[in-house]
C-alpha positions as CSV (number, residue, x, y, z in Angstrom):
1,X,25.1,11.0,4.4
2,X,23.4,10.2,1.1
3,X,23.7,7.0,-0.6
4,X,22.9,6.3,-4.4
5,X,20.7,2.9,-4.8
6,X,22.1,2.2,-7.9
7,X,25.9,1.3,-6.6
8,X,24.6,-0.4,-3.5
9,X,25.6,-4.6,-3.4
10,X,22.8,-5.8,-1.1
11,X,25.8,-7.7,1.1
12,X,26.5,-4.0,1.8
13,X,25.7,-2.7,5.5
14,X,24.2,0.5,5.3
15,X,24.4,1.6,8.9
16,X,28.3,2.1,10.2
17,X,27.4,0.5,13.4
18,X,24.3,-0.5,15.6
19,X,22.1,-2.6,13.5
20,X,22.4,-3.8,9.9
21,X,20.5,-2.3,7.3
22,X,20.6,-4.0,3.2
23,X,19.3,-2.5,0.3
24,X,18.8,-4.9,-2.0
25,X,17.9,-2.8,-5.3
26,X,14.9,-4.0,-7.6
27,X,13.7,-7.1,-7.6
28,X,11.3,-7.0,-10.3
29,X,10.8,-5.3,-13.8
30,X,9.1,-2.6,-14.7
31,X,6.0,-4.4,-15.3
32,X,5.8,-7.1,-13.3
33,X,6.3,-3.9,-10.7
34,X,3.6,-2.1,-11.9
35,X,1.3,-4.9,-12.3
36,X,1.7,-5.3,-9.0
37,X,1.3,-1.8,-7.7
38,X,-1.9,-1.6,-9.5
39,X,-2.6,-4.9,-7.8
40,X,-2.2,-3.7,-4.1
41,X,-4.0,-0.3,-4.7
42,X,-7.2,-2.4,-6.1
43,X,-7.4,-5.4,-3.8
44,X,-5.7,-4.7,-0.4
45,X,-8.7,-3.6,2.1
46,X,-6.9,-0.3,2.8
47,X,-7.9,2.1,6.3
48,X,-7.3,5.3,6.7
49,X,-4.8,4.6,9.8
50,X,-5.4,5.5,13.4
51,X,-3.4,6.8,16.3
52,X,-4.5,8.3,20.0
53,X,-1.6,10.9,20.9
54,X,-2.3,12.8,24.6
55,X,-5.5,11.1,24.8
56,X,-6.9,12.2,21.3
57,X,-8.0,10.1,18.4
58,X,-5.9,11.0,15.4
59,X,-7.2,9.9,11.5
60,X,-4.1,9.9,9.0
61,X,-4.5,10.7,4.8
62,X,-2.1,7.6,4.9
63,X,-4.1,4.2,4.6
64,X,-2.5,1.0,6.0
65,X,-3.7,-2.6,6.1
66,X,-2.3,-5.8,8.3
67,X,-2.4,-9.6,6.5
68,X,-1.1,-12.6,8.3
69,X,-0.8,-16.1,8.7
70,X,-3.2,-16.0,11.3
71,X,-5.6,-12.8,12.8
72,X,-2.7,-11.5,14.9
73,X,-3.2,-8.7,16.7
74,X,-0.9,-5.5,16.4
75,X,-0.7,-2.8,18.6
76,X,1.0,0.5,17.7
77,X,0.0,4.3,18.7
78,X,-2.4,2.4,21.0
79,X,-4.8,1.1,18.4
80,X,-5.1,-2.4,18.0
81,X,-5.3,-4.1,14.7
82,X,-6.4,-7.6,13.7
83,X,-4.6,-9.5,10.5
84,X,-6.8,-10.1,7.4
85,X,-5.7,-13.5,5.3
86,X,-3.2,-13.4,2.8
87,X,-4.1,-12.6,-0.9
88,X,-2.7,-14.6,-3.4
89,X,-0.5,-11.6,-4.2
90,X,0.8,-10.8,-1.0
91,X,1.7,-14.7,-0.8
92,X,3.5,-14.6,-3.7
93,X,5.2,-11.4,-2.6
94,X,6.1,-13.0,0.5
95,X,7.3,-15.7,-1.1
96,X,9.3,-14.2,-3.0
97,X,11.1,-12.0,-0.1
98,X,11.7,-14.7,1.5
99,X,13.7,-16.5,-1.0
100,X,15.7,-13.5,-1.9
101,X,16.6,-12.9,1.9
102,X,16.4,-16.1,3.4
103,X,14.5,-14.9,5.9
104,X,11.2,-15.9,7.5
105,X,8.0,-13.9,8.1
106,X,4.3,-14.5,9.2
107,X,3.0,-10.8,8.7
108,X,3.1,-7.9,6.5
109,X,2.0,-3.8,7.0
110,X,1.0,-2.2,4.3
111,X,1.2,1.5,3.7
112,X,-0.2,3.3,0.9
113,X,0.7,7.0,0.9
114,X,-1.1,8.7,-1.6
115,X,1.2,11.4,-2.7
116,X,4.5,13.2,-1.3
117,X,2.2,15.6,0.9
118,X,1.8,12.1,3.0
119,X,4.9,11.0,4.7
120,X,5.9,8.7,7.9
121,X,7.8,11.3,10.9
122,X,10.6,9.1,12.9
123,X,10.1,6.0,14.6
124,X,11.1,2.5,15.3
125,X,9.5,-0.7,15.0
126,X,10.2,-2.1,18.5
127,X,6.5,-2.8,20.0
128,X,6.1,-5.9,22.1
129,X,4.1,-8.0,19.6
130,X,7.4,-8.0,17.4
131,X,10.3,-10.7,17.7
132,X,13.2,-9.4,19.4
133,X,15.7,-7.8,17.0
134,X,13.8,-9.5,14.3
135,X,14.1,-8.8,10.8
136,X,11.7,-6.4,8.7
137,X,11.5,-6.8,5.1
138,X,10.1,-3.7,2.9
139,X,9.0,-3.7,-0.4
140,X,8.2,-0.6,-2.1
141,X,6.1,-0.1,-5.2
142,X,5.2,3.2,-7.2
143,X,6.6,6.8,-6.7
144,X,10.0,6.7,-5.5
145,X,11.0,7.6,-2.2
146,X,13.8,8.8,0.3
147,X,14.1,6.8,3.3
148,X,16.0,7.9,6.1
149,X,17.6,6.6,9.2
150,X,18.9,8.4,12.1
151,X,21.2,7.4,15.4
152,X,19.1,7.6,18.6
153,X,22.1,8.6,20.3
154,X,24.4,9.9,18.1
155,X,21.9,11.5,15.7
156,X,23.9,10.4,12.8
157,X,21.8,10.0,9.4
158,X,21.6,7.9,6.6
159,X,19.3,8.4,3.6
160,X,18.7,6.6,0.4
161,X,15.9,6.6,-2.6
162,X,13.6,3.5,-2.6
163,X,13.1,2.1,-6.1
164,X,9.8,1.1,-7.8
165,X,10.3,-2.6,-6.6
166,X,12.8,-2.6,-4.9
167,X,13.5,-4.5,-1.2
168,X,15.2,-2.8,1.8
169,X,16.3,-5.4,4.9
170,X,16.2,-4.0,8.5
171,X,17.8,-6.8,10.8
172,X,19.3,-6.9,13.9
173,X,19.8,-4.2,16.8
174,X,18.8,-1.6,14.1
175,X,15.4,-0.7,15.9
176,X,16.7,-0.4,19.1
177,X,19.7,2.1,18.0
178,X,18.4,3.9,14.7
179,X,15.0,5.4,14.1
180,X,14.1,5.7,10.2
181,X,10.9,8.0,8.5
182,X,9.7,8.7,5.0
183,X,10.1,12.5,4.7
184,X,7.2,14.0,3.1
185,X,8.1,16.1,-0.1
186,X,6.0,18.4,-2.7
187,X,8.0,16.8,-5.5
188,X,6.1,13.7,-5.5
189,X,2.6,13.3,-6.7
190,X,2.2,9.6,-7.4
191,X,1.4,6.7,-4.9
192,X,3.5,4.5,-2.8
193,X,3.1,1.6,-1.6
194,X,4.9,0.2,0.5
195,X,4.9,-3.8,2.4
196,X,6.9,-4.4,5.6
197,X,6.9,-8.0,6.4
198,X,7.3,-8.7,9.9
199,X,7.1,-11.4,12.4
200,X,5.0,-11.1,15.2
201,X,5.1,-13.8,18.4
202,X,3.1,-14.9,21.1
């Protein structure tokens, strides 16, 4: 099923059952969205990301970075990452989520995907160093995107396009029940990037 951003109401649950998923549209202008894209492309400490699959060490185009309140560790695809300190951007960015949503977070992931070749293949944000059925925020900023979602079980799929500013809320059971991806495409030659604020515990 496709949605259209532009008639969503962020109240509205995207999902029809398992998890709740909120599209809350853009939350900034066009400049104040590209000031900060330009921001996050010249100041984040991006790395090329890392995964070992069967054993083997696996170096992505995609570059990612990990901020927090305090050098948290992450682990996903068995590498280990350790949290930078916030920028004054990111704060603010933070901030600023966080009022809209009313939610809470101590960490962000940043993606940057450098064109449409570079895409994210189906998944779910359910590692141990994440609250329980805690809530992801995502802000994208630059090329806009489809984002899909699809039922573990049923296989039932969701897709919508992510906005240059724009916020997208992931809350609930979602990761357990729904996986989600960014589907590469040749139609797409600009940057993305995109910040998931999470909260990590322990």
């Amino acid at each position: 099923m496709d949605l259209f951003s532009s008639l969503m109401d962020k109240n509205e649950n995207l999902l029809p059952h398992d998890g709740i998923v909120q599209y809350y549209g853009r939350l900034f202008s066009k400049e104040k969205a590209d000031y900060y894209l330009k921001s996050l492309l010249d100041t984040i400490a991006w790395r090329n990301d890392e995964a070992v699959i069967f054993g083997k060490k696996i170096i992505t185009k995609r570059k990612v970075a990990w901020y927090g309140d305090k050098p948290f560790e992450y682990t996903y695809s068995n590498i280990i990452k350790i949290a930078l300190p916030w920028t004054n951007d990111l704060l603010d960015l933070k901030d600023i989520t966080e009022q809209e949503s009313g939610e809470t977070f101590n960490s962000c992931l940043l993606n940057l995907y450098h064109n449409g070749d570079e895409g994210m293949s189906w998944h779910s944000d359910g590692e141990p160093d994440l609250k329980k059925d805690g809530t992801i925020a995502s802000l994208t900023f630059g090329a806009e995107r489809k984002f899909a979602f699809k039922h573990k079980q049923t296989k039932q799929k969701i897709e919508l396009l992510l906005e240059h500013g724009s916020l997208l809320m992931m809350k609930g059971i979602t990761q357990t029940h729904w996986l989600h991806r960014l589907p590469p495409t040749k139609l797409v030659s600009k940057p993305r990037v995109n910040l998931t604020f999470r909260t990590i515990v322990g």
